[in-house]
C-alpha positions as CSV (number, residue, x, y, z in Angstrom):
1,X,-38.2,-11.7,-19.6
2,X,-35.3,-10.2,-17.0
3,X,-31.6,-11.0,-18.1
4,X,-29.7,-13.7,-16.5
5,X,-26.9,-12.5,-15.5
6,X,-25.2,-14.8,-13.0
7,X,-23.6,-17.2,-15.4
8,X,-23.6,-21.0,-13.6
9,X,-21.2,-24.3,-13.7
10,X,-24.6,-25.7,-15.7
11,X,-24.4,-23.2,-17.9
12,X,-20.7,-23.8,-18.9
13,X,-20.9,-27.8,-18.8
14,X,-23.7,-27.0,-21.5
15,X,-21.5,-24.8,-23.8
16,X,-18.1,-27.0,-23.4
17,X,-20.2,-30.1,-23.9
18,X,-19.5,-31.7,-20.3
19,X,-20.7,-32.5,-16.9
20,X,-21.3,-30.1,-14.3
21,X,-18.8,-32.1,-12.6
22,X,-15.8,-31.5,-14.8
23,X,-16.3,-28.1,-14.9
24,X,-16.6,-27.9,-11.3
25,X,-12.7,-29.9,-11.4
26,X,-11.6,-27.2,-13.8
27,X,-12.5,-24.3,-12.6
28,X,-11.4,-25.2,-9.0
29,X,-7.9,-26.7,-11.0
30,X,-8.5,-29.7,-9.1
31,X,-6.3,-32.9,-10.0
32,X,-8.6,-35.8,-8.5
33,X,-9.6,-36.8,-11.5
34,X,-7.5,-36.9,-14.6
35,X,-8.7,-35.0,-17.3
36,X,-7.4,-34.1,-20.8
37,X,-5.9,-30.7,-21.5
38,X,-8.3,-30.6,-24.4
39,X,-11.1,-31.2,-22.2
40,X,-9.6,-28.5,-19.6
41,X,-9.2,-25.3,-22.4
42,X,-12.7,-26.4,-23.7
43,X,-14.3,-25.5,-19.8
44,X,-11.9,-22.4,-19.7
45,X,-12.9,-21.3,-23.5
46,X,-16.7,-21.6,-22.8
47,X,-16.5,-19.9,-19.1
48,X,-14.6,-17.0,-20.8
49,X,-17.1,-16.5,-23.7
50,X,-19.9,-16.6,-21.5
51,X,-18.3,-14.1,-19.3
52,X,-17.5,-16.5,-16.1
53,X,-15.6,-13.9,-13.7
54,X,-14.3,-17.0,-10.9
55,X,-11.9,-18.9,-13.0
56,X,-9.0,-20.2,-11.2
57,X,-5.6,-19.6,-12.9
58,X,-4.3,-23.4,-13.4
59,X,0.0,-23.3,-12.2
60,X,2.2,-25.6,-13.9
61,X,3.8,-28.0,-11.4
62,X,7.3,-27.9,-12.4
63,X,9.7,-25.4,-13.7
64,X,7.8,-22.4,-12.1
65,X,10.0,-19.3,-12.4
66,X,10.1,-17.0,-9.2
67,X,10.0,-13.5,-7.9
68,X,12.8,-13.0,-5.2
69,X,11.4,-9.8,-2.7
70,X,14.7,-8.9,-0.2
71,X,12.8,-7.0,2.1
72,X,15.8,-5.3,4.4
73,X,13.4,-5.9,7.5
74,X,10.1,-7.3,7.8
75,X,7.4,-5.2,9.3
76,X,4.8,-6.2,12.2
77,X,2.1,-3.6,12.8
78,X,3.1,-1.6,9.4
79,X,0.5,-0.8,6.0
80,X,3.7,-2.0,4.3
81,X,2.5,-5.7,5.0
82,X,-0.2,-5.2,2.5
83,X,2.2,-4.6,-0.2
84,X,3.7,-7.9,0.5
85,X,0.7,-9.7,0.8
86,X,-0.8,-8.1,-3.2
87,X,2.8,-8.5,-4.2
88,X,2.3,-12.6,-3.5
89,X,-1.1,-12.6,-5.1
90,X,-0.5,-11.2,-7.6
91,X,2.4,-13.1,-8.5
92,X,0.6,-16.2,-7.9
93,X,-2.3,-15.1,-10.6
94,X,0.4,-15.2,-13.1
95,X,1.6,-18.5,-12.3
96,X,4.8,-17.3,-10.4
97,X,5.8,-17.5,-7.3
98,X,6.7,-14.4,-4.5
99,X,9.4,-15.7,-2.5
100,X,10.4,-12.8,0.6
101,X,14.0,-12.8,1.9
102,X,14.4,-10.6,5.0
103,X,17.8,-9.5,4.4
104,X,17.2,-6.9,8.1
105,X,19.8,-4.5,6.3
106,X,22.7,-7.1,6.7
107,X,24.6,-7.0,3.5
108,X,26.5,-10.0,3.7
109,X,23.3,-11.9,3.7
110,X,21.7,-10.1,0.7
111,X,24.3,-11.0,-1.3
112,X,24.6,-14.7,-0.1
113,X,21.0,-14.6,-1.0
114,X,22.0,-13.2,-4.7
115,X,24.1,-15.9,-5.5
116,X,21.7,-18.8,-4.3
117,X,18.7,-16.8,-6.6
118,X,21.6,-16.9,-9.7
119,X,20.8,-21.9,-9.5
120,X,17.1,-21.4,-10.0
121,X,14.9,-19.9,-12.6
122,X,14.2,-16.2,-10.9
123,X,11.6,-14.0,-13.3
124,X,12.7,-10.8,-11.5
125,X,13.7,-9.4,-7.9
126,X,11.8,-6.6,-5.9
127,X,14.2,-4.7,-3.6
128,X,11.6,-3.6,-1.3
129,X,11.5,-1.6,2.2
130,X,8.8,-1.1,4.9
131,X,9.9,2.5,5.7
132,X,10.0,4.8,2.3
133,X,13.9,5.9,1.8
134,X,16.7,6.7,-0.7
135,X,19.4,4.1,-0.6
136,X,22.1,3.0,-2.0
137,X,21.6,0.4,-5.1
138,X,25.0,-0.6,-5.4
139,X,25.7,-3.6,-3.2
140,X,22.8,-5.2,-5.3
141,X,25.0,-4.5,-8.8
142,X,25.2,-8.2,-9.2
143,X,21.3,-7.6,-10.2
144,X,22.1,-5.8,-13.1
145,X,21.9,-8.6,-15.8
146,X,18.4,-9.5,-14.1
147,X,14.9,-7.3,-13.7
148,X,14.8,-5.3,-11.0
149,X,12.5,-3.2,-9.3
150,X,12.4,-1.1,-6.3
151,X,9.6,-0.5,-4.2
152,X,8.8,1.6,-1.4
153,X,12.7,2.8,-1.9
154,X,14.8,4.7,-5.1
155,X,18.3,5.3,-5.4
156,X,18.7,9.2,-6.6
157,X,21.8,8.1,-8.4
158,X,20.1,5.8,-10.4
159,X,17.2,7.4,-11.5
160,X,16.3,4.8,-14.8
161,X,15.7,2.2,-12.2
162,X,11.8,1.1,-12.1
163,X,11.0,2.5,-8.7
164,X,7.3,1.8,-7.2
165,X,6.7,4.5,-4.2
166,X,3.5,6.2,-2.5
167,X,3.1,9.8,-2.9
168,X,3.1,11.4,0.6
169,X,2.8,14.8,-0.6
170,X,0.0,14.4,-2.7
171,X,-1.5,12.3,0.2
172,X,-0.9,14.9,2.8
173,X,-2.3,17.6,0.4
174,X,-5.7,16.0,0.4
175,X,-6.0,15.5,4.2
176,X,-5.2,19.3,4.4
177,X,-7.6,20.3,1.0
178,X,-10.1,18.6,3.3
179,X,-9.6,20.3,6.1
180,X,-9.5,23.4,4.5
181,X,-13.2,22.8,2.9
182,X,-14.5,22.2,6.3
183,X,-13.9,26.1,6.8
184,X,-10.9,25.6,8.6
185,X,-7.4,27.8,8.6
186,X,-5.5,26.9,11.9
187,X,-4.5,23.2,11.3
188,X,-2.1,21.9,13.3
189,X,0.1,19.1,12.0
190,X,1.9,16.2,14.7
191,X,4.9,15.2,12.3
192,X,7.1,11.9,12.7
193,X,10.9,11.5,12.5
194,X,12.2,14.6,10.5
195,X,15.2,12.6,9.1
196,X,12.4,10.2,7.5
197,X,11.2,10.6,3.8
198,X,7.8,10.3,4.7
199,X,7.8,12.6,7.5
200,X,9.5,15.1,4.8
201,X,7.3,14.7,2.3
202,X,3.9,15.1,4.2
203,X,5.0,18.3,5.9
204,X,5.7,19.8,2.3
205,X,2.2,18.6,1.1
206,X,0.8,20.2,4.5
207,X,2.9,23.7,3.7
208,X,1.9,23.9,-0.4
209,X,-1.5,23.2,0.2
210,X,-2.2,26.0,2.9
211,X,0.6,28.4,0.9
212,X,-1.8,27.6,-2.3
213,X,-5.0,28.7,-0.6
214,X,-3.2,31.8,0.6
215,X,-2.9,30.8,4.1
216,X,0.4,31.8,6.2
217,X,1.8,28.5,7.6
218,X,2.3,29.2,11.7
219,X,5.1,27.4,12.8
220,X,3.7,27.4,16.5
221,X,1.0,24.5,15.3
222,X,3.4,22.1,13.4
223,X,5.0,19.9,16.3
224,X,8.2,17.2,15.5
225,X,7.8,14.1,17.0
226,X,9.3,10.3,16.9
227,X,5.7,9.0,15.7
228,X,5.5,8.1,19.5
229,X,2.2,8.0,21.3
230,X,3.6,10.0,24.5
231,X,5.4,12.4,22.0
232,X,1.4,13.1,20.7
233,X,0.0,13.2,23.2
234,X,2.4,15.6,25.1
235,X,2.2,17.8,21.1
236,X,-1.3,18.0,21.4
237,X,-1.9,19.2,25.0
238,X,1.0,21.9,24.1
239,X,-0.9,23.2,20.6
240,X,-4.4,22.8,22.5
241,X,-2.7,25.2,25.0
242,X,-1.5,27.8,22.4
243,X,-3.2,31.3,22.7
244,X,-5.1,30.3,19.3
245,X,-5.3,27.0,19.9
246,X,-5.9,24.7,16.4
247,X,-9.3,23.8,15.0
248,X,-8.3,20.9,13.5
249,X,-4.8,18.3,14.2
250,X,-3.5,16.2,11.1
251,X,-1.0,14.0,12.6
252,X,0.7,11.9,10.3
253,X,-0.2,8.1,11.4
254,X,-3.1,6.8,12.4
255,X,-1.5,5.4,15.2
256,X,-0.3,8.7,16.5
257,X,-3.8,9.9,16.8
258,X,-4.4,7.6,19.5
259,X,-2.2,9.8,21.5
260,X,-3.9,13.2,20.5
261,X,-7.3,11.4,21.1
262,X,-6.2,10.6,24.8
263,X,-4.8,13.9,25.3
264,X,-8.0,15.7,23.9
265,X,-9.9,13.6,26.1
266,X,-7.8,14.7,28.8
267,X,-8.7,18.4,28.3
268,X,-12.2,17.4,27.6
269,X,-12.3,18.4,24.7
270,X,-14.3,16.8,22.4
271,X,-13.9,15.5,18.4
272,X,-15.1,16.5,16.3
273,X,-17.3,19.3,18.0
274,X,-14.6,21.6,19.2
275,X,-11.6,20.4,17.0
276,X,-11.2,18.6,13.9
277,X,-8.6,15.4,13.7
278,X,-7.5,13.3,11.0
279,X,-4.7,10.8,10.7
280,X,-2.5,8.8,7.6
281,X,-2.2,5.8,6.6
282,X,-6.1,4.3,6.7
283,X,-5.6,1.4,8.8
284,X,-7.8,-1.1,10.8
285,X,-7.5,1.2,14.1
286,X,-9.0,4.1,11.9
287,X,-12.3,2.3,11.9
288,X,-12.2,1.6,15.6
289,X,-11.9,4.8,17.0
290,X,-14.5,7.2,18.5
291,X,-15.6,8.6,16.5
292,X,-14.1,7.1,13.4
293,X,-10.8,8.5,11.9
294,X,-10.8,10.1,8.8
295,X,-7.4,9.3,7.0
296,X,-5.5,8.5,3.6
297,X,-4.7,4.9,2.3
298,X,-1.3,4.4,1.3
299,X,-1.9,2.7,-1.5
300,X,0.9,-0.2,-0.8
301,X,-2.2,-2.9,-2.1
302,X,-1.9,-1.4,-5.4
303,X,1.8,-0.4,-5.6
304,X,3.0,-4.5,-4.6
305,X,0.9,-5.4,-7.3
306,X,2.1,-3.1,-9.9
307,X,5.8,-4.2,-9.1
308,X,5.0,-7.8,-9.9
309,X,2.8,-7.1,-13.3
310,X,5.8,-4.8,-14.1
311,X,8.2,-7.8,-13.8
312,X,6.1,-10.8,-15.0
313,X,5.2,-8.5,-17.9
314,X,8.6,-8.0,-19.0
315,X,8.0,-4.2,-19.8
316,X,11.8,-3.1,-20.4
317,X,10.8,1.2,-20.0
318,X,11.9,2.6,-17.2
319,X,9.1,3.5,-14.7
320,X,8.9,6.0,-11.9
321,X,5.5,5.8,-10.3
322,X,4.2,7.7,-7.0
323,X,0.4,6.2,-6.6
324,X,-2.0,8.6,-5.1
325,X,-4.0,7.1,-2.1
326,X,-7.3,7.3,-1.1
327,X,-9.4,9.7,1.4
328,X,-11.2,8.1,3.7
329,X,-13.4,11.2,5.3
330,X,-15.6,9.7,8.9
331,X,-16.6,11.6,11.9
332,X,-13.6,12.6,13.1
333,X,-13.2,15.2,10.5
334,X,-17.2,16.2,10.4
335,X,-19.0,18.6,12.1
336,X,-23.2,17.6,11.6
């Protein structure tokens, strides 16, 4: 006889001794109906021991502590959005709520915003920024007799300070790794804002990883831009124009290679046939494109919800994590 393996509400009102109904209330924590907390951990008890994966977290109705996120602006079009969204998720699966304060850099209200957080139970603040950056932690001292993390920003002065960041290095090392296995050596890379950390950071992943395979880096194919879609596109009709022109383009959005896809088009030159391209950051427009862009995931999903299980787990180690994201290789990168 084949396993059962989907465990059922009939299956759970048999083991807790109750109706299908009440364990339909339970596990959707409705309050229609009052029911006794007895009653309620006997549903939860038998759905855990028969391995019931959709169980509801019940959240207490009064007294619930909160997670403050200053966010010192608050992204539109950005990756960064997802790191709010897991962040408030996640906070909510552990009966606490995310509460974001877009303090847009403006001191004066961050700190107004301290002193209201100092009349309400507050479990732990996230100091958070779309754009990854050193800054300074010091207007926010006030925080110092509460946990703190930071996320998507450190302060180099105060390294002991849990700090939740992406690693673009590492992430620009495997777009270029990639490249590299497709049988390619002239890669081109379409850079962002050179005073930006991330822009930084993923032209050192593109120079170590083509150092390490023994590969000069050209300075002719590694174009600075303001992550605009006229700078790329003007970038890639000058390195498609080159004497050696590249056999593959990493620029370092996704939203940049919208530009290098219009000005390849332009030059009729196709992708992925007579040059490689891949972009950074893995969102939705990555799937939309023709062909499909290969790219990296930030892994902001991941690193919101790590800041909050760091918090609402009361974990009083110092922590200094860069989170690896994930390649995403489609036809843009592909030769059949």
């Amino acid at each position: 006889m084949a396993k059962k393996n989907k465990i059922t509400m009939s299956d759970i009102a048999r083991e807790a001794g109750v109706s299908q109904a009440t364990v339909s209330l339970v596990l959707n924590n409705s309050r229609a109906i009052r029911l006794s907390e007895s009653t309620r951990e006997r549903v939860y008890a038998a759905a855990t021991a028969l391995g019931y994966q959709k169980i509801i977290v019940p959240h207490r109705q009064e007294g619930q502590e909160e997670i403050a996120l200053l966010l010192c602006g608050m992204p539109n079009y950005d990756p960064f959005v997802e790191a709010i969204s897991d962040a408030v998720s996640a906070a909510w699966q552990r009966d606490t709520l995310l509460t974001v304060y877009d303090y847009g850099d403006d001191l004066e209200m961050a700190a107004h915003i301290l002193r209201q957080l100092d009349q309400r139970p507050c479990a732990g603040v996230i100091l958070a920024s779309p754009v990854t950056r050193a800054f300074d932690f010091s207007p926010f001292d006030a925080l110092i007799h509460k946990p703190v993390v930071l996320l998507n920003q450190y302060d180099p002065q105060r390294p002991l300070l849990p700090t939740f960041l992406p690693d673009d290095r590492a992430n620009a090392c495997q777009i270029v790794n990639h490249l590299l296995s497709q049988g390619i050596t002239r890669i081109a890379h379409i850079m962002g804002d050179d005073w930006m950390d991330a822009s930084v950071l993923r032209l050192e992943g593109y120079r170590q990883t083509l150092e390490q395979a023994g590969i000069s880096v050209d300075e002719t194919l590694i174009k600075r831009t303001d992550w605009s879609l006229n700078a790329t596109f003007n970038a890639t009709l000058e390195l498609m124009r080159l004497p050696a022109p590249p056999q593959a383009i990493f620029c370092a959005s996704d939203w940049m290679t919208l530009g290098c896809y219009q000005a390849l088009a332009t030059l009729n030159i196709a992708i992925p046939r007579d040059v490689l391209v891949c972009g950074y950051d893995d969102q939705r427009i990555a799937h939309q494109l023709t062909p499909a862009l290969t790219s990296v995931q930030l892994a902001y999903s991941e690193l919101g919800r790590m800041a909050v299980n760091y918090l609402c787990e009361g974990d009083d180690t110092s922590a200094h994590v860069r989170l690896v994201g994930k390649l995403q290789v489609r036809g843009s990168s592909q030769r059949t």
